[in-house]
GUTI-317393 format. One record per residue (C-alpha): x, y, z. Coordinates in steps of 0.2 Angstrom, whole numbers, plus 5000, padded with zeros to 4 digits. Layout:
<rs>
XYZ
...
</rs>
This chain:
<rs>
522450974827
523951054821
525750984823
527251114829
529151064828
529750994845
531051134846
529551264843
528751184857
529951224870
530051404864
528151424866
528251354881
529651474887
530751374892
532351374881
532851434864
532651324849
534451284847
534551234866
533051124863
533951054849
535451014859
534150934874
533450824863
535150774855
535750694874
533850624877
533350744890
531750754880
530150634880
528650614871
527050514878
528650434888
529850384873
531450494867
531250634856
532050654839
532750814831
531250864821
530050764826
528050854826
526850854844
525150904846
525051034860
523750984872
523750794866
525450754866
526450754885
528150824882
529450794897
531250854898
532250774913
530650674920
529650864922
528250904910
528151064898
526651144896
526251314886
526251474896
524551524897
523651674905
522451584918
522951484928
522151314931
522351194946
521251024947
521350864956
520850704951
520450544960
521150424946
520350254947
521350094943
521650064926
522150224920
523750284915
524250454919
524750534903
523650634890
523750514875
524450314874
524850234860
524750064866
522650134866
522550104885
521350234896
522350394897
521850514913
521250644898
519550534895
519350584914
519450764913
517750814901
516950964907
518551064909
518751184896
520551204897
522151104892
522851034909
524450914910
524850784926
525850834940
527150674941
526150504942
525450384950
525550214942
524250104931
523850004947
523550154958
522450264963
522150424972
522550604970
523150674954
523750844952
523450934933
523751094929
524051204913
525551314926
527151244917
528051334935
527151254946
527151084939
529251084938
529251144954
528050984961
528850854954
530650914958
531450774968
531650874983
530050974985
529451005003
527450955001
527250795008
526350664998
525150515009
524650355004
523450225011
524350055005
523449885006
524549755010
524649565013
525949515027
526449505042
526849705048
528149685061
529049795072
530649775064
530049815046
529049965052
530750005059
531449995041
530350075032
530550205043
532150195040
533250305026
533250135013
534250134996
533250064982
534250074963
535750134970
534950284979
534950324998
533150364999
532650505012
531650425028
529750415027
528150405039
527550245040
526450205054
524950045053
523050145049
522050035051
522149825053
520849725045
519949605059
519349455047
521349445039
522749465054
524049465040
523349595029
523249785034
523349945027
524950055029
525050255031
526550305021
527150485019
528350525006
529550665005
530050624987
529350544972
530450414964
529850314952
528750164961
529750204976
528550114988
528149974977
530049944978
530149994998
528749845001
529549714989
531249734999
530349705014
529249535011
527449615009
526449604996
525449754990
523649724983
523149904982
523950104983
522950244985
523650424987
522450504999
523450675000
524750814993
525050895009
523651005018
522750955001
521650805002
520350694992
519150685005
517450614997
517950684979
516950524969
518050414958
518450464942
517850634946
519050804947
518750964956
519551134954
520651184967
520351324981
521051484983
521651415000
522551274993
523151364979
523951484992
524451305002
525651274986
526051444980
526851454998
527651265001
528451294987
529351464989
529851415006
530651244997
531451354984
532351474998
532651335006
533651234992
534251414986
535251475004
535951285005
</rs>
């Protein structure tokens, strides 16, 4: 597969002149496969995942392409590792198109997992303040009182940063082990292993996370390790999410 200049790259991609690229790189606002960027350095389109500021670049294309994935355990969400480890790509045969994760969900998680080749549409999804709520059914072992309901409730600061307030409420409590049930926990922002963090401050001990839905969109029955292409009404879901978010954002 042929290698293009980083700087090239973002110009394909429309995003910023090569110069402005340049300049990027220079104050490691560039990633690729999850490691800084040097001036000058080749990618392989399609293989490679190139981020700048935590938010993927992907080539403009003319159709656009929506799936999700339920990504098992395992797997890491990236299109190539150098470390040799699964990569979410091996899980996408069948699709005829070049397609690029939507944020991340961890080694040790599973669930939902957006991919798309609509560079757009990805920024806006994994800007920190996106207005598609993101669920999770999380397994965990200890004892779920009132009070750290309460907390987790709860607007907590986790690295410094005052996180915005989440749904948590208990789904379902497992009969055979009192002190092990699994949590609902509705996000309104991604940050990095933000509910890994929010149980560790709070004594309980994850021993599974799944995302079960992006907002009206859900993984249902979709098999493990299987994908599906979006529908036009869920398409239309985010197309619509996200403008209201943008105005939103815009006016304040």
């Amino acid at each position: 597969m042929e290698e293009i200049k980083i700087q090239k790259y973002f110009t394909d991609c429309g995003v910023m002149s090569r110069r402005a690229a340049e300049a990027e790189i220079e104050r490691g606002k560039v990633t690729v496969n999850g490691r800084p960027a040097t001036l000058g350095m080749r990618i392989r389109a399609g293989v490679d995942t190139v981020e700048y500021n935590g938010r993927p670049i992907v080539p403009m294309v003319d159709e656009r392409i929506c799936i999700i994935l339920n990504k098992p355990r395992g797997f890491v969400t990236t299109m190539s590792d150098e470390k040799g480890r699964p990569t979410v790509r091996m899980l996408t045969e069948g699709l005829h198109a070049r397609v690029y994760p939507v944020g991340r969900l961890d080694m040790d998680s599973d669930g939902l997992l957006l991919l798309t080749n609509d560079g757009a549409l990805a920024e806006k999804l994994t800007h920190p303040r996106h207005s598609i709520p993101k669920i999770y059914h999380v397994t965990v072992k200890g004892d779920v009182s009132d009070e750290i309901l309460r907390t987790l409730n709860s607007p907590m600061t986790i690295d410094g940063y005052k996180l915005r307030p989440t749904k948590t409420r208990i789904y379902q409590k497992h009969e055979k082990n009192e002190r092990s049930c699994v949590l609902e926990m509705t996000l309104f922002e991604g940050r990095n292993r933000q509910i890994r963090k929010m149980c560790d401050t709070v004594g309980l001990k994850i021993t599974r996370l799944s995302r079960v839905a992006l907002g009206y969109i859900k993984l249902g029955s979709l098999p493990e390790g299987k994908w599906r292409r979006l529908t036009k009404d869920e398409l239309s879901y985010l197309d619509k999410s996200l403008t209201s978010s943008t105005s939103k954002q815009t006016k304040g």
